[in-house]
N, C-alpha and C positions, 0 to 999 in steps of 0.2 A: 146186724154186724156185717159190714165189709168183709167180702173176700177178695181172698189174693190177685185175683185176677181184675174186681174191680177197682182194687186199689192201684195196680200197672196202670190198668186206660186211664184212671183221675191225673195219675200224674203225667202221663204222653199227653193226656189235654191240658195241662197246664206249662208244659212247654214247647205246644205246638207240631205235636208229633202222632196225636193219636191219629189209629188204625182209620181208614174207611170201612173195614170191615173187624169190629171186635173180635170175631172167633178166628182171628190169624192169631190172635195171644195165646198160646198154648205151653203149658211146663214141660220141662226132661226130654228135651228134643234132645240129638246125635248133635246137633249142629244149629248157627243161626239161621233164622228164620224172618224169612224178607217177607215187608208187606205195603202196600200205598197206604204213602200219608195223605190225610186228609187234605184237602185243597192243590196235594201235586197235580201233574201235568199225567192224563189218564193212560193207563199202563203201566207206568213207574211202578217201580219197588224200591223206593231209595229209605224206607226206614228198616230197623234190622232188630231182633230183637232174642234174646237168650235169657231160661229164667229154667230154675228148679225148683221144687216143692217139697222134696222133703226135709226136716226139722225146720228151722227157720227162712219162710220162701227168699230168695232173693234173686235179682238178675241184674242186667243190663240191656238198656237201649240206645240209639239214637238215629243218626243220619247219615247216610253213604254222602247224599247230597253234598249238604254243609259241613258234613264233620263234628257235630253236636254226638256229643256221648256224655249218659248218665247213669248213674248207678240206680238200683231199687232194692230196699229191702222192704220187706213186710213190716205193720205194727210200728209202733213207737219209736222216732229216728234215736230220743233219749235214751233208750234199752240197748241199743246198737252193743257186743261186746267185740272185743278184739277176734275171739273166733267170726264173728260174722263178720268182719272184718277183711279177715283173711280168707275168706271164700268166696267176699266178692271180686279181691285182685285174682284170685283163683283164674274163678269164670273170664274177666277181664284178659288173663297171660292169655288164656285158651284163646278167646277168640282172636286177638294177636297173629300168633301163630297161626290159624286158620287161614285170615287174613293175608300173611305175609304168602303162604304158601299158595295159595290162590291168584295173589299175586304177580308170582315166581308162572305160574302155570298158563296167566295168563298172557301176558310177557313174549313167553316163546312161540306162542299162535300168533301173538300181531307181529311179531318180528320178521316171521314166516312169512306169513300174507304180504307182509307191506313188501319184501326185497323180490318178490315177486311180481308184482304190482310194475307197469309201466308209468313213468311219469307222466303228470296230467298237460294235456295240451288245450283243454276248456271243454266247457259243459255251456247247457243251458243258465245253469247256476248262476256262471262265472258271468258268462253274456251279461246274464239281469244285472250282474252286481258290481258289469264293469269292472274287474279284477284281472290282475295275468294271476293264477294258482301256483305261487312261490312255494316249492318245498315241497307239493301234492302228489301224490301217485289220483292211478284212475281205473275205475272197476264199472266198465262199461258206457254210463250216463252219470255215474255217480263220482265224488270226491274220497277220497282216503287219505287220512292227516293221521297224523304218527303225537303220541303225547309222548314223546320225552323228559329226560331231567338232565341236567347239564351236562353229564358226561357222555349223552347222546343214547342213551341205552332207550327204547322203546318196549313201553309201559302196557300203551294199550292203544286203540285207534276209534276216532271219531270217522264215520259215512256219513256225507251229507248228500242228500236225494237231490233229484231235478225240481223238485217243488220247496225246497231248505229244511225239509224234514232231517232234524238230527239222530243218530243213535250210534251209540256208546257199546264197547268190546261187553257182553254181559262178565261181572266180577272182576274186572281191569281196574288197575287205578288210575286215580285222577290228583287225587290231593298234591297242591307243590308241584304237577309236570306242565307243562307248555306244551303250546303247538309251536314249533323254531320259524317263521317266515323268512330270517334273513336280513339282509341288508348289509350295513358298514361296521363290521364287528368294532372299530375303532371311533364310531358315533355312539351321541345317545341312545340310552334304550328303551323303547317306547313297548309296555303294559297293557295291550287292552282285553278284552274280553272274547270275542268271536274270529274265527278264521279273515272272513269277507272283510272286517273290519282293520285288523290287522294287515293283508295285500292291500289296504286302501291306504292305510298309514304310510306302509311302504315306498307306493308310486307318490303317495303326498310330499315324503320327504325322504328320500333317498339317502341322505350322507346319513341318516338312521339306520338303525338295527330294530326291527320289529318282532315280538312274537304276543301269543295270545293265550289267556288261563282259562278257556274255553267255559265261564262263566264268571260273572260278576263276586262268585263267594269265594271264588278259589285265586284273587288276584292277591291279597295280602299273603296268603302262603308263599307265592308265585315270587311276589318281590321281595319278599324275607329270604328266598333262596337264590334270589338276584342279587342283592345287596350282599350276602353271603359269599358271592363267586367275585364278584365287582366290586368293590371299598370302598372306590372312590367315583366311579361312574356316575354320571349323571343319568338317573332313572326316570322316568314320566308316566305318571296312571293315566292313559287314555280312559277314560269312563264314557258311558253311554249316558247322554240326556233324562236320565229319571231317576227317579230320589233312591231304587235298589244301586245302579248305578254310580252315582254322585258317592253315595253313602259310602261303597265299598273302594271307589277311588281315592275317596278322599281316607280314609282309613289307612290304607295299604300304604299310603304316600308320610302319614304323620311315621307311622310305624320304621319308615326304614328312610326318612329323611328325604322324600322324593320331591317331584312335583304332579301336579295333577293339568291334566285338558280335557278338556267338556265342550262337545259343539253349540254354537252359538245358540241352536234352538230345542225346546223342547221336543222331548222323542225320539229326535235323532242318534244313529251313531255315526262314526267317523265314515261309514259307507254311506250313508245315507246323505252327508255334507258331499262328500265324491261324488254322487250322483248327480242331487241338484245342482252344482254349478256345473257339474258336465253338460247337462240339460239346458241349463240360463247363460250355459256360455261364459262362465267365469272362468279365472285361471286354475 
């Protein structure tokens, strides 16, 4: 007979979320309980997970990353009654709250750090990537980009190293904020994904407005809160050259009536097209 805890892993492996390590599943924690998903990028903790054991087990899981959240209970999903029910929006309010507040906490240290911060005048980074750093602050060799949400309030902040190493405010949010680049508040608004690629947009097309949803899963939030502030703007999903890319561009765009660009070649993103003609001597 299945227990409770095998039954949690069966189902985080059937929608792509079990642990790399099973014994991070544990019941009656204080709090959620982060752990790496299988196949992420090594050190992460972008899965999350909360569960209790006594009468009938139940918890929830999902994804910092993407935003995936799923319920669990024990046993027979047909037996489900209304009390179990209601103790799983229980756990569900809780972690919310946790959440938001976390949020709130996090918020006031980037806020902190970033108006302290001097604007960035270039990096090695920027060199490689042929970029002016629109919007940036700078922490010695490194970048500091601010995630905002439209009324400008900053959420939390991406450091990008001298070698493009990324890393995220720990327990900052991300879902729905941008990184603002700028441009022609009175042009299109051009969607894409990475900082580098976004100052590439920028210098590309100037009577534009640039910012970036600092990942490919977080663009369809990004432009539902775009289209949201803008009615009638003409929005553009810059997506990156490959099928997580394309996928997510193209999505975000049917979603909120957009349009989509995709560089000419595979692989590529919109820095990457800046480059090589910078190099081949194109315009």
């Amino acid at each position: 007979m299945r227990g409770p805890t095998t039954e949690v892993l069966q189902d985080m492996e059937s929608v792509g979320l079990a642990p790399s390590k099973p014994s991070a599943i544990i019941f009656d924690t204080p709090g959620m309980v982060r752990y790496h998903v299988q196949g992420d990028k090594a050190g992460s903790r972008n899965g999350y997970w909360r569960g209790f054991s006594d009468g009938r087990p139940a918890g929830i899981f999902g994804s910092w990353k993407t935003g995936a959240s799923h319920h669990w209970i024990s046993g027979d999903p047909v037996t489900v009654t209304d009390e179990d029910r209601a103790r799983i929006q229980l756990i569900q309010r809780q972690r919310e709250q946790e959440q938001t507040a976390e949020h709130e906490r996090v918020s006031e240290i980037a806020t902190a750090q970033y108006s302290g911060l001097p604007d960035a005048t270039g990096t090695l980074y920027t060199e490689r990537k042929r970029i002016t750093p629109f919007g940036a602050k700078q922490r010695g060799n490194s970048l500091v980009l601010a995630l905002v949400d439209w009324s400008g309030k900053i959420w939390s902040l991406q450091t990008v190293y001298q070698d493009g190493t990324k890393r995220m405010l720990k327990g900052g949010k991300k879902r729905g904020l941008h990184i603002h680049i700028g441009g022609n508040p009175d042009g299109r608004l051009l969607i894409c994904e990475g900082f580098a690629t976004g100052c590439s947009l920028r210098q590309m097309d100037p009577d534009a407005e640039a910012i970036a949803a600092v990942d490919a899963h977080n663009m369809r939030l990004v432009a539902e809160s775009a289209r949201q502030r803008f009615p009638e703007r003409e929005i553009v999903l810059c997506g990156d050259h490959d099928p997580v890319g394309i996928r997510c561009a193209e999505g975000a765009a049917r979603a909120i009536g957009g349009l989509v660009l995709i560089p000419p070649e595979a692989g590529q993103d919109w820095n990457d097209f800046l480059v090589a003609n910078a190099q081949g001597g194109g315009k």
